[in-house]
N, C-alpha and C positions, 0 to 999 in steps of 0.2 A: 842148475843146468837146464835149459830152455829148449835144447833136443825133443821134437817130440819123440812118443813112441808109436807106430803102428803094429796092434797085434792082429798077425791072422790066424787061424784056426786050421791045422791042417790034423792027419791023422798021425805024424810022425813025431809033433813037438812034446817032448816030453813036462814030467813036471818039473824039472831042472832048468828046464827053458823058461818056463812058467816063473816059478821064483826068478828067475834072474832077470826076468820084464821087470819086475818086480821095485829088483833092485836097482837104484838109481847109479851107484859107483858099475853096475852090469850093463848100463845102457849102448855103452859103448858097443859088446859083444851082441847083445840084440841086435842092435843097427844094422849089423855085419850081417847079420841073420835073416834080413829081410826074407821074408817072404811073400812072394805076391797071389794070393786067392781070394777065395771069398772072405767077408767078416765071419766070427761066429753067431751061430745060427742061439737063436732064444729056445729052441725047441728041444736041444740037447738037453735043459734043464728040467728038473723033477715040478712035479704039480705046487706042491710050496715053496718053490722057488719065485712060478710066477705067478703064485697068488700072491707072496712077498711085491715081485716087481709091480702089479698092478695096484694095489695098495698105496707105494710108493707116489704114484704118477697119479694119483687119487687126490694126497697130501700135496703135490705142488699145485694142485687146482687152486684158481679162486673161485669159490661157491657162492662167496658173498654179492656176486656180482650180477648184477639182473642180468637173466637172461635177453639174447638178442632175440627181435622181433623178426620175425620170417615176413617178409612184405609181401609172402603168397598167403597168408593165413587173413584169415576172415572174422571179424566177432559181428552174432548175430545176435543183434538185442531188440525182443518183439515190442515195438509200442505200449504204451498202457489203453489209447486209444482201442487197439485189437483186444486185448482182454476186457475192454466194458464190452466193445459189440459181441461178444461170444459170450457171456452172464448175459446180457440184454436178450440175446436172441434163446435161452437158455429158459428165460424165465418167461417171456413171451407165449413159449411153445409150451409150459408147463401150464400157464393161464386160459391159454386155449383149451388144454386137455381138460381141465377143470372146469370149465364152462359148459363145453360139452357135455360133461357129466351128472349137469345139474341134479340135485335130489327131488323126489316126487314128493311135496309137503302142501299137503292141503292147509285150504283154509278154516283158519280156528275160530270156530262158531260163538258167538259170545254167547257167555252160560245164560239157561236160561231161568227165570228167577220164578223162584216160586213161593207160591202165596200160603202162607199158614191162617188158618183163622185161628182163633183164641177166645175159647169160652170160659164167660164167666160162670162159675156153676155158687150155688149160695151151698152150704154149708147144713148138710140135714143133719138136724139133732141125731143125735146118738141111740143108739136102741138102747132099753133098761137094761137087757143082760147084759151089754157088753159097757156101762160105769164102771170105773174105777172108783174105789171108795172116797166118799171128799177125805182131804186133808185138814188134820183140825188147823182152824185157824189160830192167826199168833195173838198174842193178850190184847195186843194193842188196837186187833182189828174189831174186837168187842166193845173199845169204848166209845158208850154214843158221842151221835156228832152233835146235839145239843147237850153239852151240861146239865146232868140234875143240880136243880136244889135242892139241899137235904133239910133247909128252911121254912120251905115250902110244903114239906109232906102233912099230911091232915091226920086226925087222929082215926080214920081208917084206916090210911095208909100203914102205918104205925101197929092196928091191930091185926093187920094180914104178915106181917114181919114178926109177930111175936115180941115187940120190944117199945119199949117208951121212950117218945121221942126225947123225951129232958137226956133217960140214959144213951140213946144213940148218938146226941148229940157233941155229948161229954165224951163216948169212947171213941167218935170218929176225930176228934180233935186231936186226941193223944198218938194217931195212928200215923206211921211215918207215910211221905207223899206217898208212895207207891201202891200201899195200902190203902189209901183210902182212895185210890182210886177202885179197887177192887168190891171197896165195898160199897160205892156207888153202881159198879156194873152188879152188885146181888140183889140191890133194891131196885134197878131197874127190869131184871129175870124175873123178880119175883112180882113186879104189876106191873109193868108193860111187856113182859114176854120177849124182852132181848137176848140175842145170845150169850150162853154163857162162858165165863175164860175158858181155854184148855186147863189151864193152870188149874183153876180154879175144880173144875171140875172132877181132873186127876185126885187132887188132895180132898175133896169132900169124899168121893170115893174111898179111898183109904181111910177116912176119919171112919164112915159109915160101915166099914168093914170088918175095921178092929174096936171101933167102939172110944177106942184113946189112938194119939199120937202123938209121935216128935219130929223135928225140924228132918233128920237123920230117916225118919222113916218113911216122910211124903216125897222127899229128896229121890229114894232112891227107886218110888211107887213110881215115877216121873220117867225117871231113866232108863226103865225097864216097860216104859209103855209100848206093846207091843206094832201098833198105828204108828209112833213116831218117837223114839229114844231119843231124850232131852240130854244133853251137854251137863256134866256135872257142875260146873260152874249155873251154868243158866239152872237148873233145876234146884240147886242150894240158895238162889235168891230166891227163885218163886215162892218155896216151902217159906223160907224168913218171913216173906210177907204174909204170908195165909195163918203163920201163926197168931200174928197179929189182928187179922181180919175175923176171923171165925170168933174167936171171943168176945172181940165188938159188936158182931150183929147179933150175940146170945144163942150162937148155933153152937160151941163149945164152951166150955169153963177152963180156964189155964190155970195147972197149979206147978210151978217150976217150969222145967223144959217141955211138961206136959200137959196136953189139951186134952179133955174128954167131952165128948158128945152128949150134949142133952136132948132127950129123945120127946118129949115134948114141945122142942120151937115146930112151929110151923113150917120155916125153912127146912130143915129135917126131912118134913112130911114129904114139902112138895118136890124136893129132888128125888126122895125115894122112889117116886109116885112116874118120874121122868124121867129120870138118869139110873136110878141104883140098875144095877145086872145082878 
């Protein structure tokens, strides 16, 4: 049925009228019903009603659709030209203030240089109280810088030694090198007045003291020297040697590991005489 309906809204239409708008086989008695006043009003309806209807009319929107452009609106877009002159005049006024303000910085005087003298002063000997005891020297600073000949000694020589040359020369032969270097520095002490070893002296000490020794006892007369404590190694060689030397010049006799003192050589005498304490 293609009749339309028109409903009005009066105070009298019941809800029977209502339904029967409704119904389309009712349209007929509608019709008949006409009423002519105003439409109904939206306001009759409760507050979620027409938040319902607004909602509605929200959904048939198209959103998706760019907005129209109002041809009274304006877009105001500042140059980039205006934001340099506004930095420029920004930093200008900053340099200014700065210049202005210059700091008070004197001038830096170059140093000025100064002159040191530098004296040479010589070296005054030393006062006697205040030496340090010498340090005995090492073996080797005793050996003269010429070579004796033991070839050459005369039979003076020979009688200020206490011993004959035939025998000197016989027991200097059999003496290992180191030895017989020793016992050219004892014939040199003994007539020309060179220094004598430390070594050397250590262990005639000790001979001269006890009378006899062994290798074990000048060893360890050495190591306990209180001037300068020899190295048991170093001290167990010196003693080897000297056992061998003192026999040779006839300043001890060796029988085994043991040397005894003859108190008649003249060497005896003359270190007593200059070395013994």
């Amino acid at each position: 049925m293609n009749t339309a309906i028109e409903i009005t809204a009066t105070n009298e239409l019941s809800l029977d009228d209502l339904l029967s708008a409704l119904d389309p086989q009712s349209s007929d008695v509608v019709e008949d019903k006409k009423i002519k006043s105003e439409p109904i009003v939206i306001d009759a309806m409760s507050e979620l009603d027409k938040l319902a209807a607004e909602l509605n009319t929200l959904d048939s929107l198209d959103l998706s659709a760019e907005p129209t452009k109002d041809d009274n609106s304006v877009l105001v877009v500042a140059p980039n030209n205006v934001v340099d002159e506004d930095l420029g005049s920004v930093l200008s006024q900053l340099s200014e203030q700065f210049e202005d303000e210059k700091p008070n910085i004197e001038a830096i005087k170059p140093a000025e240089v100064i002159e040191t003298s530098v004296k040479i002063e010589t070296v005054e000997s030393a006062k006697p109280g205040s030496e340090e005891p010498p340090k005995p020297k090492k073996a080797t600073s005793t050996e003269p810088k010429t070579r004796l000949d033991i070839n050459a000694l005369t039979k003076s020589d020979c009688e200020k030694l206490g011993v004959d040359k035939s025998v000197l020369l016989a027991n200097y032969e059999l003496c290992p090198k180191k030895a017989k270097e020793k016992v050219l520095n004892i014939i040199q002490w003994a007539l020309k007045g060179v220094e004598l070893s430390i070594y050397t002296q250590l262990c005639f000490e000790c001979l001269i003291n006890n009378n006899t020794a062994t290798s074990e006892m000048m060893r360890i007369n050495m190591m306990s020297n209180p001037t300068r404590p020899y190295p048991s190694e170093t001290a167990g060689t010196q003693a080897g040697q000297l056992m061998a030397t003192f026999p040779a010049m006839k300043i001890a006799d060796r029988v085994g590991k043991n040397i005894t003192i003859i108190p008649t050589s003249p060497l005896v005498e003359l270190f007593k005489k200059h070395h013994a304490k």
